[in-house]
Gaussian input, Z-matrix of N, CA and C with variables (Angstrom, degrees):
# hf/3-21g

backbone

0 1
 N
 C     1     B1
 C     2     B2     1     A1
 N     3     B3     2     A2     1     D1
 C     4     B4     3     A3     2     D2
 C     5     B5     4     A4     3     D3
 N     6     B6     5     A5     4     D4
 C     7     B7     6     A6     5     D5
 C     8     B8     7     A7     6     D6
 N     9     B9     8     A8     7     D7
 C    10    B10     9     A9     8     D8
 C    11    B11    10    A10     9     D9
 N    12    B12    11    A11    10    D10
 C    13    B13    12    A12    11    D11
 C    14    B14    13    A13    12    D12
 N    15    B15    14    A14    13    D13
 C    16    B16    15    A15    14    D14
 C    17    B17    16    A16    15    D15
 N    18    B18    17    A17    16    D16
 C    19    B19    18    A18    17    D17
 C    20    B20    19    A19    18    D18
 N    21    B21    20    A20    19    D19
 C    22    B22    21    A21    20    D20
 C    23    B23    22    A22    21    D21
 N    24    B24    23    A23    22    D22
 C    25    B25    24    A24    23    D23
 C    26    B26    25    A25    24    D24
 N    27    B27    26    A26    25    D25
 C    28    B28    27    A27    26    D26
 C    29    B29    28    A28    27    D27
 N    30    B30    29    A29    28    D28
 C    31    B31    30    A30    29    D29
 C    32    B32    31    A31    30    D30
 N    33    B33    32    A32    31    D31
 C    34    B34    33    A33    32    D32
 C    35    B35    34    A34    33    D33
 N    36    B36    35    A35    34    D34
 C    37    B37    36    A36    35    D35
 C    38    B38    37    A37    36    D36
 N    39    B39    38    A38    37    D37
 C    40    B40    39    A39    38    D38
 C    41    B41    40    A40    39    D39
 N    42    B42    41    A41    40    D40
 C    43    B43    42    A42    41    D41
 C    44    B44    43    A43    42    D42
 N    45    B45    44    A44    43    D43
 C    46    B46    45    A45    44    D44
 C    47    B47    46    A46    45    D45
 N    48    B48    47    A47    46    D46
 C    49    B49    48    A48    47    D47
 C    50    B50    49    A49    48    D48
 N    51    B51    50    A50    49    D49
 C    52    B52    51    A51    50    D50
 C    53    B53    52    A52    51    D51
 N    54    B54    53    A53    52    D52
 C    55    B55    54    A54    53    D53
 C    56    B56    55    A55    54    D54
 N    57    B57    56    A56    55    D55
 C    58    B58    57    A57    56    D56
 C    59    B59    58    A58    57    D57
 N    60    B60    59    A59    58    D58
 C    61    B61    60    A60    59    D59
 C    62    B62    61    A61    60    D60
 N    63    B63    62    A62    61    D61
 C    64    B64    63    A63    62    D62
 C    65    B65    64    A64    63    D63
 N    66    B66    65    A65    64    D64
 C    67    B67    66    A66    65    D65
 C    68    B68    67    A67    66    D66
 N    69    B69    68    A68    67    D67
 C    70    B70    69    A69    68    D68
 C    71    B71    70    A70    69    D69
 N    72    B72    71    A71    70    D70
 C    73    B73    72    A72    71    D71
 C    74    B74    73    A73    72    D72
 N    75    B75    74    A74    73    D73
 C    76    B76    75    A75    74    D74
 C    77    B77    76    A76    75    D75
 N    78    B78    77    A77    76    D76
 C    79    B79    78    A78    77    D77
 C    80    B80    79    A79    78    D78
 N    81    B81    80    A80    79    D79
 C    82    B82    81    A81    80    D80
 C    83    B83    82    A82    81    D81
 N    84    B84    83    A83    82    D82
 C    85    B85    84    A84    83    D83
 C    86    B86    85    A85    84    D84
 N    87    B87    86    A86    85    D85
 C    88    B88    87    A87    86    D86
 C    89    B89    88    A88    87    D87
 N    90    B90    89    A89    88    D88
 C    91    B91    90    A90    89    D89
 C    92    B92    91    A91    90    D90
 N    93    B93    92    A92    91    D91
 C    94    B94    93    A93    92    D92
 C    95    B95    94    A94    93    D93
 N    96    B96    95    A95    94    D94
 C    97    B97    96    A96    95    D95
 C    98    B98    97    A97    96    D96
 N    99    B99    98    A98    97    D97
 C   100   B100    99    A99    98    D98
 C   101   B101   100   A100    99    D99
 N   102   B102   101   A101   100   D100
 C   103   B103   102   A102   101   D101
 C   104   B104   103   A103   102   D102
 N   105   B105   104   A104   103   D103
 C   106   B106   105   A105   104   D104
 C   107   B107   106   A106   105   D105
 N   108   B108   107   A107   106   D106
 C   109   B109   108   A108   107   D107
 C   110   B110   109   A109   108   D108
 N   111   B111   110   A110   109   D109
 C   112   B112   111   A111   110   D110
 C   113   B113   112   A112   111   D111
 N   114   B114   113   A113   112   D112
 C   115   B115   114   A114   113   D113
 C   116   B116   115   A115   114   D114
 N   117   B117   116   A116   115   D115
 C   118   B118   117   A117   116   D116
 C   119   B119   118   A118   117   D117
 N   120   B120   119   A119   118   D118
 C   121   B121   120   A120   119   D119
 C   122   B122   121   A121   120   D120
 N   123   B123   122   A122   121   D121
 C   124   B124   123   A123   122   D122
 C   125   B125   124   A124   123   D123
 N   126   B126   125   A125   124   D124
 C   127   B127   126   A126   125   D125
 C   128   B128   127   A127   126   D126
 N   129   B129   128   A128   127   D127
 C   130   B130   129   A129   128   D128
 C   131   B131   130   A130   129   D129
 N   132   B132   131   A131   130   D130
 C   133   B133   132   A132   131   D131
 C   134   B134   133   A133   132   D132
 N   135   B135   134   A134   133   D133
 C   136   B136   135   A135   134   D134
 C   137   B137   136   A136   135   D135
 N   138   B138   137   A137   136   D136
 C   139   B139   138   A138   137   D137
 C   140   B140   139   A139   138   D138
 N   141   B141   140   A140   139   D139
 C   142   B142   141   A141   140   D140
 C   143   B143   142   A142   141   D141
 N   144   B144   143   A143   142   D142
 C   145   B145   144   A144   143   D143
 C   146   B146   145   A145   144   D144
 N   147   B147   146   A146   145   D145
 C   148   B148   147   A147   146   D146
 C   149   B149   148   A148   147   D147
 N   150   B150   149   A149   148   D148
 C   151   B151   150   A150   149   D149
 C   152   B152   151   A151   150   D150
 N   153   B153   152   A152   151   D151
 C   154   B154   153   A153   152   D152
 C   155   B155   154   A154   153   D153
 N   156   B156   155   A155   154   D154
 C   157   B157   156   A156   155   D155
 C   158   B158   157   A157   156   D156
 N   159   B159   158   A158   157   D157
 C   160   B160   159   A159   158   D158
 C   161   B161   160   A160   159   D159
 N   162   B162   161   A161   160   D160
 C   163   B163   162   A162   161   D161
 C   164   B164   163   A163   162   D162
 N   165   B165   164   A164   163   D163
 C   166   B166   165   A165   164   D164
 C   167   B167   166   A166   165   D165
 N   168   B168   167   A167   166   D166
 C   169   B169   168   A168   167   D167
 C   170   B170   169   A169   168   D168
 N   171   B171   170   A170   169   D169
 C   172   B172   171   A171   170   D170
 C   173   B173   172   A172   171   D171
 N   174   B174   173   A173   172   D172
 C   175   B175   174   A174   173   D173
 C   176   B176   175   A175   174   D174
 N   177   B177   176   A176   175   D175
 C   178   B178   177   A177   176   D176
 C   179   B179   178   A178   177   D177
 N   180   B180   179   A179   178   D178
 C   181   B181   180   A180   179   D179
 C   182   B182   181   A181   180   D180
 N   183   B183   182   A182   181   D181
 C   184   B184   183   A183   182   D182
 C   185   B185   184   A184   183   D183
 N   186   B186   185   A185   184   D184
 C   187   B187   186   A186   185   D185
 C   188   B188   187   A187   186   D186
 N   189   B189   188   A188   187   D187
 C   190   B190   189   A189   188   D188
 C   191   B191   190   A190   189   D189
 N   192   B192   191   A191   190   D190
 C   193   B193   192   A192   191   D191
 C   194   B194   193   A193   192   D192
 N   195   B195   194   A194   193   D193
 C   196   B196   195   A195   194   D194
 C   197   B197   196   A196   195   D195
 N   198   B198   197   A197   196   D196
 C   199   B199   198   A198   197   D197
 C   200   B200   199   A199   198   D198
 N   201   B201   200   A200   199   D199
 C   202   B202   201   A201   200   D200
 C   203   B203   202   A202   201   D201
 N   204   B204   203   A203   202   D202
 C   205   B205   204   A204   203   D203
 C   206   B206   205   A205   204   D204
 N   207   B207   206   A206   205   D205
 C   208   B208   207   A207   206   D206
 C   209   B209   208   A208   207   D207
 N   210   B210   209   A209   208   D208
 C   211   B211   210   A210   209   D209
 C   212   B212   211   A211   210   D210
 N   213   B213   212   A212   211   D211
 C   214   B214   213   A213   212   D212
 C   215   B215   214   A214   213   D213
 N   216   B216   215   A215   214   D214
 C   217   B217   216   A216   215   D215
 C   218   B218   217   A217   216   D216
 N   219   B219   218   A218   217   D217
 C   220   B220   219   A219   218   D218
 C   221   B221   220   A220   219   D219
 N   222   B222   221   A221   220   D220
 C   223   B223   222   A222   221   D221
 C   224   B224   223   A223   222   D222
 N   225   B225   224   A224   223   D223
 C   226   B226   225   A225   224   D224
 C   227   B227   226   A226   225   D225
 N   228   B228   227   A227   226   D226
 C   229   B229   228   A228   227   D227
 C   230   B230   229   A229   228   D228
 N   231   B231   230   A230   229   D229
 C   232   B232   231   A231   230   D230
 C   233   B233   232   A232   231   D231
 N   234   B234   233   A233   232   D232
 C   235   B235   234   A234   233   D233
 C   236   B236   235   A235   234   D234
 N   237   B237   236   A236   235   D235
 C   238   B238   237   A237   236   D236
 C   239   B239   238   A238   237   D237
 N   240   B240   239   A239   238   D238
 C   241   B241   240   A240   239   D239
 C   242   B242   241   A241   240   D240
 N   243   B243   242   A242   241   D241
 C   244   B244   243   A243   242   D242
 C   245   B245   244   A244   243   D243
 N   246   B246   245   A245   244   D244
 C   247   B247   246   A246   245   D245
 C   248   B248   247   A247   246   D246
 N   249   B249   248   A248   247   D247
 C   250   B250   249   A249   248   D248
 C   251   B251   250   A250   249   D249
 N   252   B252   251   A251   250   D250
 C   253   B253   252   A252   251   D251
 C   254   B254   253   A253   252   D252
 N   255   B255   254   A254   253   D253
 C   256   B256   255   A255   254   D254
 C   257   B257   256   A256   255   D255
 N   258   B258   257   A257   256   D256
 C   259   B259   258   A258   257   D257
 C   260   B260   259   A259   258   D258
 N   261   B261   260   A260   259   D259
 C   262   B262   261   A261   260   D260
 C   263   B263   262   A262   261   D261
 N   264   B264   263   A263   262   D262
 C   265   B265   264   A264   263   D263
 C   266   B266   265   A265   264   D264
 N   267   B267   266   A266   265   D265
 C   268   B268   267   A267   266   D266
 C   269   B269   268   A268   267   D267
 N   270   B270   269   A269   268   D268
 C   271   B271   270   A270   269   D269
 C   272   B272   271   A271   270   D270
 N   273   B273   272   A272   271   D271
 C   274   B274   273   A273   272   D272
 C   275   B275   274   A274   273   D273

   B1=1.4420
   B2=1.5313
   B3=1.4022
   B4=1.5222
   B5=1.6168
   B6=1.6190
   B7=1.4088
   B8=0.9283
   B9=1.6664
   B10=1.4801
   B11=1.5479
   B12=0.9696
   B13=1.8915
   B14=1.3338
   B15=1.6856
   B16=1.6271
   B17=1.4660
   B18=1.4754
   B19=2.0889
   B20=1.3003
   B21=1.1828
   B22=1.8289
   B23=1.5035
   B24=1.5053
   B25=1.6709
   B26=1.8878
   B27=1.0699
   B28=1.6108
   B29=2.1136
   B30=1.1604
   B31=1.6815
   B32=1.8060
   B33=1.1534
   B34=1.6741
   B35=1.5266
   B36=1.3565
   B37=1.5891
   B38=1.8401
   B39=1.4093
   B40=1.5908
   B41=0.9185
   B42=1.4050
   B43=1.4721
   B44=1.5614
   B45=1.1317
   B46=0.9142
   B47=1.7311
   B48=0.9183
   B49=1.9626
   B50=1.6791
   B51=1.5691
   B52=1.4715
   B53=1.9961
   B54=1.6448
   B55=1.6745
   B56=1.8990
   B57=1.1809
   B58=1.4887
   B59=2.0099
   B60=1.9180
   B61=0.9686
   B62=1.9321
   B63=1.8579
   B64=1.1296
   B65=1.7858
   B66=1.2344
   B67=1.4850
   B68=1.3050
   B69=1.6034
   B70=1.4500
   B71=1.5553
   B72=1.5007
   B73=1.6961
   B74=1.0495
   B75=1.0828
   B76=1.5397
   B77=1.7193
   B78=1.3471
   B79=1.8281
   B80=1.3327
   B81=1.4429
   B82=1.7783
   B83=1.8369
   B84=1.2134
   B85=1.4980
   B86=1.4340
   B87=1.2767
   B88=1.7902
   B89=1.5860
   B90=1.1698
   B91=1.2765
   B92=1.7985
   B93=1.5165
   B94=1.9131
   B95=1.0118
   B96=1.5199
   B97=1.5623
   B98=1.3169
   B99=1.5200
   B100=1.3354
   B101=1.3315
   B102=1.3571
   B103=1.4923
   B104=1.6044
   B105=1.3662
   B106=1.2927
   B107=1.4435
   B108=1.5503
   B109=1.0574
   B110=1.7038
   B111=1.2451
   B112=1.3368
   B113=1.4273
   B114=1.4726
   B115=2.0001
   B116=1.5078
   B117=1.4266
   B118=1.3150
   B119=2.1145
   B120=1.4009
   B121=1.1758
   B122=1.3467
   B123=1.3495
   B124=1.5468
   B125=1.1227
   B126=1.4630
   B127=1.7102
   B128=1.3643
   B129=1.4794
   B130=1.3841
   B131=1.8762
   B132=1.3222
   B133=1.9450
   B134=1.3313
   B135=1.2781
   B136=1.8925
   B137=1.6948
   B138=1.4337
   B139=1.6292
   B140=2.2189
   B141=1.3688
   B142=1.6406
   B143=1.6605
   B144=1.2650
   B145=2.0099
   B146=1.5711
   B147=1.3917
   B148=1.6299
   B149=1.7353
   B150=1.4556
   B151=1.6121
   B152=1.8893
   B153=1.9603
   B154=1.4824
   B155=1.8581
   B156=1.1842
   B157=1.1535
   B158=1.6572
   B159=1.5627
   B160=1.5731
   B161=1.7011
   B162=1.0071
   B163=1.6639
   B164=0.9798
   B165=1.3636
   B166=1.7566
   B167=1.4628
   B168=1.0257
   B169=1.6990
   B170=1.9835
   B171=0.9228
   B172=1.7121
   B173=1.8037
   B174=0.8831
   B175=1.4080
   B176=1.0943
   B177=1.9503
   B178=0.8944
   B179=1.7127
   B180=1.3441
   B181=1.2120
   B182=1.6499
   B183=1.5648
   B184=1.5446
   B185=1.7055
   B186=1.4888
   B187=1.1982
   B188=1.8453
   B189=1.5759
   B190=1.0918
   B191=1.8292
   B192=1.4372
   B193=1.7834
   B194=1.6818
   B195=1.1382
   B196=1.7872
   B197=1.2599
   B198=1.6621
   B199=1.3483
   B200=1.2915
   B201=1.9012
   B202=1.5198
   B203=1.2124
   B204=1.6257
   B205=1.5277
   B206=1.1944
   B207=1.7555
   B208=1.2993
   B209=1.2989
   B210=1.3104
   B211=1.7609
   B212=1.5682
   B213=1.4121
   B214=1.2476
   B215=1.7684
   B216=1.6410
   B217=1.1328
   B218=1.8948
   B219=1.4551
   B220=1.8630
   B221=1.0726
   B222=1.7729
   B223=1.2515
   B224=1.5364
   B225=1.5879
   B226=0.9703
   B227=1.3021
   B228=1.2660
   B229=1.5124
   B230=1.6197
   B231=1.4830
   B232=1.4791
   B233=1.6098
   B234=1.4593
   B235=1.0359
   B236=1.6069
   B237=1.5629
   B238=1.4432
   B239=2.3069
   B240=1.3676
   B241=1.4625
   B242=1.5860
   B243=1.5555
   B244=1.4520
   B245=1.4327
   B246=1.5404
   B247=1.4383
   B248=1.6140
   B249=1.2268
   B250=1.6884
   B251=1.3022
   B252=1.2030
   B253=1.3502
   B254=1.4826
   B255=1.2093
   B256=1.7703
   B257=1.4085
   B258=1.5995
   B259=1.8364
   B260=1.8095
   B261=1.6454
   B262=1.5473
   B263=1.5029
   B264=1.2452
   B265=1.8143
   B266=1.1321
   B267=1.9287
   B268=1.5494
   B269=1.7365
   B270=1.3490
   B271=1.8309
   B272=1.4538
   B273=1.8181
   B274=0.9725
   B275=2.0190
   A1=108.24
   A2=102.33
   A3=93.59
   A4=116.58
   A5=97.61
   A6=97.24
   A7=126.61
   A8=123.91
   A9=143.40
   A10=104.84
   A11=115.09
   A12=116.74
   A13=109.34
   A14=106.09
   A15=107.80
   A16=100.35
   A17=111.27
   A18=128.82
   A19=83.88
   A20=154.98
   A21=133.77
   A22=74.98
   A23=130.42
   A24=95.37
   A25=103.63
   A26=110.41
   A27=113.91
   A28=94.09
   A29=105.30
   A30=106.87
   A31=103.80
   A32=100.97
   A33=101.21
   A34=87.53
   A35=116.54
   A36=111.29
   A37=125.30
   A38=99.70
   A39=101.57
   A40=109.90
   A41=130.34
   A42=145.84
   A43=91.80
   A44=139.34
   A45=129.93
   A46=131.03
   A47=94.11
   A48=123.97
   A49=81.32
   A50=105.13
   A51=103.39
   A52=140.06
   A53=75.01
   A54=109.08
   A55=116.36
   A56=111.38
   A57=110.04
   A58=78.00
   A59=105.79
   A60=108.48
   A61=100.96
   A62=109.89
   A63=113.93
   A64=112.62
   A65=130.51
   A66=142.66
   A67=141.67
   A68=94.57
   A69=104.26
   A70=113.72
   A71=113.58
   A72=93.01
   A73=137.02
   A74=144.32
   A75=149.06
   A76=108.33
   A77=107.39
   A78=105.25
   A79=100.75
   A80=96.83
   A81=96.53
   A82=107.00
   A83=101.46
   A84=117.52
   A85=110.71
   A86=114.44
   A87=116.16
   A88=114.67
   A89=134.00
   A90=155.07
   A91=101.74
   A92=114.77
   A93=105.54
   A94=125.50
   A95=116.33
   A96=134.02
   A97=108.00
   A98=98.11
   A99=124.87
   A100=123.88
   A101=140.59
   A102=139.02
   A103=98.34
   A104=115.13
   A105=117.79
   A106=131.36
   A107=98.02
   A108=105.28
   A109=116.16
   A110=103.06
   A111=106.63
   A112=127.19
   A113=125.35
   A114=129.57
   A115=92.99
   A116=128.34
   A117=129.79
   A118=108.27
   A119=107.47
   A120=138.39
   A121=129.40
   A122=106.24
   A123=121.86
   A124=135.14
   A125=120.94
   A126=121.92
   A127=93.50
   A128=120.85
   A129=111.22
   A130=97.34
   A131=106.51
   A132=101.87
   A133=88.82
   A134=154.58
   A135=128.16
   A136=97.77
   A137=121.37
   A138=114.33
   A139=79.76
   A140=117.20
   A141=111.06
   A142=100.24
   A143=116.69
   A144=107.36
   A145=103.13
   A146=120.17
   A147=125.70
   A148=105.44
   A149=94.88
   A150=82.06
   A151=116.98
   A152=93.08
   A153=71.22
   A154=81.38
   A155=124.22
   A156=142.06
   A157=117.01
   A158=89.69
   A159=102.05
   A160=82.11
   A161=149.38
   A162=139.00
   A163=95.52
   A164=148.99
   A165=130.83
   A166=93.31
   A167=129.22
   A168=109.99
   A169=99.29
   A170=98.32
   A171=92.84
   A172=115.17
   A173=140.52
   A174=135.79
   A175=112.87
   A176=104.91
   A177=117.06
   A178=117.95
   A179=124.84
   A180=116.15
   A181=91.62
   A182=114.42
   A183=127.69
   A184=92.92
   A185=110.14
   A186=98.99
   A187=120.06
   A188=108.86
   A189=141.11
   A190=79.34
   A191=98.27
   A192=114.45
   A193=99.20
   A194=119.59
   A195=119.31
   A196=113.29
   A197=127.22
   A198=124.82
   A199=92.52
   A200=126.13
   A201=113.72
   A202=107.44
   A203=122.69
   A204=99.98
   A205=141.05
   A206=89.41
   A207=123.68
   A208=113.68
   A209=104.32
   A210=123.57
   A211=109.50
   A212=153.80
   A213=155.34
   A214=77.59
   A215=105.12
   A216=97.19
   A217=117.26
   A218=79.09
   A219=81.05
   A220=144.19
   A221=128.11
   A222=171.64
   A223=113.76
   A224=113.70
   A225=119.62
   A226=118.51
   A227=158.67
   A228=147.55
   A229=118.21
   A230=115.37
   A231=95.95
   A232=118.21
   A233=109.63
   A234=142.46
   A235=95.04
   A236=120.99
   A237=135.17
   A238=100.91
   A239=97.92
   A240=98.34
   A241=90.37
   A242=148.97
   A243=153.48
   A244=108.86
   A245=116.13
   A246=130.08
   A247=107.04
   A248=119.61
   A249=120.97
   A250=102.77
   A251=111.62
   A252=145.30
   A253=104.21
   A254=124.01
   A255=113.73
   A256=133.73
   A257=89.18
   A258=101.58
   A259=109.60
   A260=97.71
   A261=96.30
   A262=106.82
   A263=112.88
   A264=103.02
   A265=87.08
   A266=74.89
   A267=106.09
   A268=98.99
   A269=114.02
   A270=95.25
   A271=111.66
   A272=134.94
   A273=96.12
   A274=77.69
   D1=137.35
   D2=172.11
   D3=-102.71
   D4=168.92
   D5=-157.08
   D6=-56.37
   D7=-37.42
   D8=175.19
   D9=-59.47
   D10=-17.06
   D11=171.59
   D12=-86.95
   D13=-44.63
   D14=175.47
   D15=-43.51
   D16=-65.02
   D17=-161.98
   D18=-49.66
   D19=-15.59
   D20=-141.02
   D21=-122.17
   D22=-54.23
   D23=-158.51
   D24=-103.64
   D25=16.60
   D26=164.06
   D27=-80.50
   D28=-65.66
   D29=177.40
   D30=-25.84
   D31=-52.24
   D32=-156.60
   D33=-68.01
   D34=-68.60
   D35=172.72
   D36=-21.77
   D37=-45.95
   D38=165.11
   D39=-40.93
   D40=-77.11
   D41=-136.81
   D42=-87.74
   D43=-25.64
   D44=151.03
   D45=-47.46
   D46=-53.18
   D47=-176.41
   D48=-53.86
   D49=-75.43
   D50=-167.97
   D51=-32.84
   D52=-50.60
   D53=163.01
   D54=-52.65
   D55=-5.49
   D56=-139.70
   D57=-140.46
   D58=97.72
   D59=-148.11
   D60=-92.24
   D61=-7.01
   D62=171.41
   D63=-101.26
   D64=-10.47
   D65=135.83
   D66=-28.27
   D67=-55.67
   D68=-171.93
   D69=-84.04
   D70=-35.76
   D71=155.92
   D72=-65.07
   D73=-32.68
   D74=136.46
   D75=-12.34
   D76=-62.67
   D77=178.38
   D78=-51.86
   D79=-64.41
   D80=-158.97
   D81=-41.67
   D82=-61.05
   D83=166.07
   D84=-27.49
   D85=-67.81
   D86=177.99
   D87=-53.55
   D88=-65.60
   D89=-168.91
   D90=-66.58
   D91=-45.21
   D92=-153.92
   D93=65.84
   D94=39.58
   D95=143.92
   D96=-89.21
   D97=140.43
   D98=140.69
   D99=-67.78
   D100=143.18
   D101=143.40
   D102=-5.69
   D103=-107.33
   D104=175.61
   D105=4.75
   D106=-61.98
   D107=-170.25
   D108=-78.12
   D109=-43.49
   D110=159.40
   D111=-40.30
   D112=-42.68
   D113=-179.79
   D114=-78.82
   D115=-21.41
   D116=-177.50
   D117=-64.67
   D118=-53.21
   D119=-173.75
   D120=-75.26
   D121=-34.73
   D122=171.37
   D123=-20.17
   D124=-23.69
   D125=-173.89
   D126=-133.89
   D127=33.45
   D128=-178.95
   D129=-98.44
   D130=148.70
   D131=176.05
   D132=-77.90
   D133=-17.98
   D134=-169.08
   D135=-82.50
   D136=-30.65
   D137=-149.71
   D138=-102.26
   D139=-26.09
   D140=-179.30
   D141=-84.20
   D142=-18.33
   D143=168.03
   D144=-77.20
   D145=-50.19
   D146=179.54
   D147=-45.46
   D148=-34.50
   D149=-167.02
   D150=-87.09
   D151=10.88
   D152=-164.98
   D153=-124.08
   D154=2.30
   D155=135.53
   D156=-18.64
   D157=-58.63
   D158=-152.66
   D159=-97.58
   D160=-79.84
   D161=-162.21
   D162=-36.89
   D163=-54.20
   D164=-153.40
   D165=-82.97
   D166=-4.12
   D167=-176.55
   D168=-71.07
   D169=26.18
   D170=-164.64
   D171=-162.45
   D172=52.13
   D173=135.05
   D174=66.37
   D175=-88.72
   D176=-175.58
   D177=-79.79
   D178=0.54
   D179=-168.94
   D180=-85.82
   D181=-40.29
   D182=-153.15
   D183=-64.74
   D184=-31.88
   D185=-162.37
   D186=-102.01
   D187=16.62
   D188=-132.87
   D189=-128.30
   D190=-73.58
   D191=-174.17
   D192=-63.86
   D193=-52.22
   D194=-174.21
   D195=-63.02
   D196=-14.69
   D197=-179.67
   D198=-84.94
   D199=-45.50
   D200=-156.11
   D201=-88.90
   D202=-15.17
   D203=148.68
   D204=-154.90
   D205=71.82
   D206=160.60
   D207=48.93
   D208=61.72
   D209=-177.64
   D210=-125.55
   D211=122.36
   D212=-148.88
   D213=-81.16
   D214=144.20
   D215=-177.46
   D216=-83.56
   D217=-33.43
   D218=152.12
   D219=-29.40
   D220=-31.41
   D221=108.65
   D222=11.25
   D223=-48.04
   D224=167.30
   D225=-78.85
   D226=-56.96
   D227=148.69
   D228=-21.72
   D229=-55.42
   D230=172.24
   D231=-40.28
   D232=-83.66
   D233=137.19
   D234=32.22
   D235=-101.60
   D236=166.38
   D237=-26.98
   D238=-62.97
   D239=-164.38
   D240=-51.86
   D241=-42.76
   D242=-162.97
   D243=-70.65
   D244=-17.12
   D245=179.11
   D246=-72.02
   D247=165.46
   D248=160.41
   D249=-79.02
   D250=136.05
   D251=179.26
   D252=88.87
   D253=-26.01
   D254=176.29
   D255=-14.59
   D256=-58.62
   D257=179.42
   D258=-44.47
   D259=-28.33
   D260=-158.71
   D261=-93.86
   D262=28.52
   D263=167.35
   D264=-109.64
   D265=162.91
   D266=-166.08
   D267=-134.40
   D268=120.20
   D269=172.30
   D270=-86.28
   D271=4.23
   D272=-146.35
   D273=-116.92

């Protein structure tokens, strides 16, 4: 996947996150954004890797966000690996 595809479905994930009114404190919480700062940040690749960082920490969120918009949830791991630093996780 290339990266600009990664940035396109981490974005949708945002707006998702955002939409998602028991979610989005948790990000803000994870990350140390403000609102603000977040519409400020939005198309940046460090705050669109953070955001796809933070959905896979969770199962049910990935599979929650990939139904509402209609993204294979699989999608999200490439995606992260297409980011900088991707190559370098390790699950085991």
């Amino acid at each position: 996947m290339k990266q600009e595809t990664a940035e396109t479905i981490a974005l949708k994930i945002l707006v998702w996150i955002v939409g998602n009114d028991e979610i989005l404190p948790i990000f803000l919480s994870s990350t140390g954004l403000g609102e603000d700062d977040l519409r400020a940040r939005a198309g940046e690749t460090e705050l669109l890797t953070a955001v796809l960082d933070f959905i896979t920490m969770n199962d049910e969120w990935v599979n929650d966000c990939a139904t509402s918009i209609s993204i294979d949830p699989h999608d999200f791991l490439k995606a992260r690996q297409s980011m900088p630093g991707g190559a370098d996780i390790h699950w085991t």
